[in-house]
Backbone as CSV, one residue per row, in Angstrom:
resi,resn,N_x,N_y,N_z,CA_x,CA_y,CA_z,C_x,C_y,C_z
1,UNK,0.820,-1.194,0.000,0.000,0.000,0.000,0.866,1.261,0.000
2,UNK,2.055,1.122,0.836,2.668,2.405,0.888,3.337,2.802,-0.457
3,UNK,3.857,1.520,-1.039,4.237,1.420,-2.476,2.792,2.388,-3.631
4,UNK,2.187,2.598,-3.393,1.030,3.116,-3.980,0.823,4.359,-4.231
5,UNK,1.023,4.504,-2.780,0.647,5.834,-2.124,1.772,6.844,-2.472
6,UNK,3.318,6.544,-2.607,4.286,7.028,-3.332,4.309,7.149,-4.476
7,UNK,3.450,6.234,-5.148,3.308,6.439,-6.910,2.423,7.881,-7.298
8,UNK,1.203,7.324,-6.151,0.545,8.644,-6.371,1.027,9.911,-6.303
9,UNK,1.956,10.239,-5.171,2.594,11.446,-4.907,2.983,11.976,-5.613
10,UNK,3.956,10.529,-6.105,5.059,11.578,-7.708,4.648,12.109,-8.901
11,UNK,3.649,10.645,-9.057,2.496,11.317,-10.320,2.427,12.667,-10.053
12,UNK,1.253,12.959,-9.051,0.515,14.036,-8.408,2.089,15.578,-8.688
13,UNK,2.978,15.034,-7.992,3.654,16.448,-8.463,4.442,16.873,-9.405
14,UNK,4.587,15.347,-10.232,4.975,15.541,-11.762,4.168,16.202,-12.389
15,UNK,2.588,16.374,-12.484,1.592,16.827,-13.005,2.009,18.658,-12.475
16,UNK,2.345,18.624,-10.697,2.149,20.049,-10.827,3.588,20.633,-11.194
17,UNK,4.448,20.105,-11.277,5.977,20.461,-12.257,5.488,20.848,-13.399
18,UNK,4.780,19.945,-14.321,4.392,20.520,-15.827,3.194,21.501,-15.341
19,UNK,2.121,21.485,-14.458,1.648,22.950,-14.707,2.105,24.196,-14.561
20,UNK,3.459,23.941,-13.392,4.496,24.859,-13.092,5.258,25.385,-14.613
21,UNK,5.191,24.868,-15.246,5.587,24.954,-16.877,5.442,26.056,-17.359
22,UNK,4.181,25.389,-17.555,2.980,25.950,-18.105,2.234,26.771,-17.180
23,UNK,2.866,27.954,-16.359,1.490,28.350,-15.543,0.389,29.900,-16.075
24,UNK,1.000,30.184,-17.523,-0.044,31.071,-18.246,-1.410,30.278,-18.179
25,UNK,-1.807,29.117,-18.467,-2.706,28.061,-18.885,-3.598,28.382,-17.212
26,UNK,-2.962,28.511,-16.411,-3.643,28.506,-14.917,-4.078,29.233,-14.217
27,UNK,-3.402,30.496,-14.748,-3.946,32.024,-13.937,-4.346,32.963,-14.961
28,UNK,-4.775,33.906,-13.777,-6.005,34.796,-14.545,-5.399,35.814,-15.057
29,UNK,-3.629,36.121,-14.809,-3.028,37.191,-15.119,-1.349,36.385,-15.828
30,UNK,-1.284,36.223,-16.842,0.051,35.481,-16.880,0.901,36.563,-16.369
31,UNK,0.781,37.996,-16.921,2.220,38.857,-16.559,1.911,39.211,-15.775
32,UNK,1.538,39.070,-14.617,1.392,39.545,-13.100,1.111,38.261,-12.090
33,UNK,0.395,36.986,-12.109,0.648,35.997,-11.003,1.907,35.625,-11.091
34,UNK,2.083,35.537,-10.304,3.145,34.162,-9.534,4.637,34.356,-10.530
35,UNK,4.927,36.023,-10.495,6.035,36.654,-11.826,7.069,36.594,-10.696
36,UNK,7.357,37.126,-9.491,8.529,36.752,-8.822,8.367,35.706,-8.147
37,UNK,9.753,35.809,-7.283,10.342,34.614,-6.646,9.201,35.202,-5.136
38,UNK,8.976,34.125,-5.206,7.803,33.925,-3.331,8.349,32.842,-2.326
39,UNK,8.272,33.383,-1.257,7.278,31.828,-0.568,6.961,31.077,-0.852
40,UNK,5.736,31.346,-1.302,4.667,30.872,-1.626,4.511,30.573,-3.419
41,UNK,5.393,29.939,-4.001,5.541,29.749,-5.518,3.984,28.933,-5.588
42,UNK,3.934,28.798,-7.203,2.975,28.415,-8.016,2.970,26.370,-7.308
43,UNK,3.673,26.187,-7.330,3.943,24.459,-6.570,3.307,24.956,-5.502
44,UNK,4.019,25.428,-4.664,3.564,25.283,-3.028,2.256,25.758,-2.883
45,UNK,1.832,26.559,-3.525,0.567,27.091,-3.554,-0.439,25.791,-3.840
46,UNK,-0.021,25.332,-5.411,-1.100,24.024,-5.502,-0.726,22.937,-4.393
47,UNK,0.307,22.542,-3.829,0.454,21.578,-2.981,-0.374,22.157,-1.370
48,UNK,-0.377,23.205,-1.616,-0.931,23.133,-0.053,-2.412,23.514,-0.286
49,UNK,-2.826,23.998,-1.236,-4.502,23.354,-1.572,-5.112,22.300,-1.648
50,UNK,-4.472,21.436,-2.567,-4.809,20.126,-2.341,-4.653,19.195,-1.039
51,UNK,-3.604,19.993,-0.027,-3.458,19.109,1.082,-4.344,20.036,2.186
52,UNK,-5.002,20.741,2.103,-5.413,21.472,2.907,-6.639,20.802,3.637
53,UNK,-7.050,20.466,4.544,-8.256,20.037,5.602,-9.286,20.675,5.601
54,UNK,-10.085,20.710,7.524,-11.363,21.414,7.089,-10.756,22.388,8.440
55,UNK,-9.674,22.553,9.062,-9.355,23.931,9.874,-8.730,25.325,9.196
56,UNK,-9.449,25.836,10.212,-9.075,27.198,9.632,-7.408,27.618,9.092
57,UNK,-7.419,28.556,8.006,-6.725,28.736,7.436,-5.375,28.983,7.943
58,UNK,-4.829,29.529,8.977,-4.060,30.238,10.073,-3.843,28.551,10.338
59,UNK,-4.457,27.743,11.027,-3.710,26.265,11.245,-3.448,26.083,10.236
60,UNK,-3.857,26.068,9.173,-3.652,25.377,8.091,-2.139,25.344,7.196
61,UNK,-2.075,26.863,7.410,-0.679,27.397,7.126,0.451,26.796,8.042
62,UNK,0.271,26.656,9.655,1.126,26.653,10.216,1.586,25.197,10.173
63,UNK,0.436,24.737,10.147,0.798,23.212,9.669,1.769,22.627,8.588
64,UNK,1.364,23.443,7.474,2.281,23.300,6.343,3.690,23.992,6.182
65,UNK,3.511,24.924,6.907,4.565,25.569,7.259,5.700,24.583,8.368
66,UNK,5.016,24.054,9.624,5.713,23.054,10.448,5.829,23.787,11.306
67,UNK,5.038,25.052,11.869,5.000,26.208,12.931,4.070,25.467,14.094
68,UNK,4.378,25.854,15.112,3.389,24.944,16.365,2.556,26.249,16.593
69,UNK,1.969,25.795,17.850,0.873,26.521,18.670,1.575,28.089,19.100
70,UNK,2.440,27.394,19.724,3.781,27.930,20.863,4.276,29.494,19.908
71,UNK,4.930,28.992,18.671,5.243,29.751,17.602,4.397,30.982,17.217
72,UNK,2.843,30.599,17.004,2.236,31.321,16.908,1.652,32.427,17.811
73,UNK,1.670,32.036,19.086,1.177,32.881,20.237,2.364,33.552,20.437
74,UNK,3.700,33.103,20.481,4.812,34.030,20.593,4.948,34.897,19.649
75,UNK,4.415,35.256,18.297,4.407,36.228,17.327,3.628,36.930,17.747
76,UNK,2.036,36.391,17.706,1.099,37.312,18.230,1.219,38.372,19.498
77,UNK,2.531,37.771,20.846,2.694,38.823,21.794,2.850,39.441,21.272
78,UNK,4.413,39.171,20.598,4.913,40.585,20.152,4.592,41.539,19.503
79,UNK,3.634,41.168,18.533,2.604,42.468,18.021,1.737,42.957,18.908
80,UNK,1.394,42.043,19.682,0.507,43.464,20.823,0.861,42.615,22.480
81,UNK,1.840,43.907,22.893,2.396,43.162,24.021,1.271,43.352,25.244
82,UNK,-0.009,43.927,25.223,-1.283,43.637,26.027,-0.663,42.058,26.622
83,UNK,-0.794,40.894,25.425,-1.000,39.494,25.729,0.017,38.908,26.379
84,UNK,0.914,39.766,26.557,1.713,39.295,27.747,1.257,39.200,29.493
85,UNK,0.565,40.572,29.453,0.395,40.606,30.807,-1.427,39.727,31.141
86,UNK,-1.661,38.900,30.224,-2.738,38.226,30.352,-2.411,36.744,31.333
């Protein structure tokens, strides 16, 4: 089974390599989406849609990202140091 489940994968991101290609064919702006270097490239973007669940978006990211709980509440002090003295 796990043998399977690896076939699928590669398929799955061989497919988004060639839409990565090709990504005029995919967006609504060829000379303006996904024209510089991101984060968040045209791959990672489709890979983390398709892997995405049913929690909110903010987990969703951090998840894919590999950010914990911990991570996140320690950013959030520091933008408003109120949540410290909570």
């Amino acid at each position: 089974m796990q043998k399977y489940c690896n076939i699928v994968k590669n398929k799955l991101n061989a497919i988004i390599c060639n839409m990565e290609k090709n990504i005029s064919d995919f967006v609504v702006d060829p000379k303006r989406d996904f024209v510089r270097k991101s984060e968040l490239s045209f791959s990672k973007t489709m890979r983390f849609i398709l892997g995405m669940g049913s929690q909110a978006l903010s987990s969703e990211l951090m998840e894919f990202y590999g950010l914990s709980l911990a991570t996140n509440l320690l950013t959030k002090s520091f933008q408003n140091p109120t949540l410290l003295h909570m």
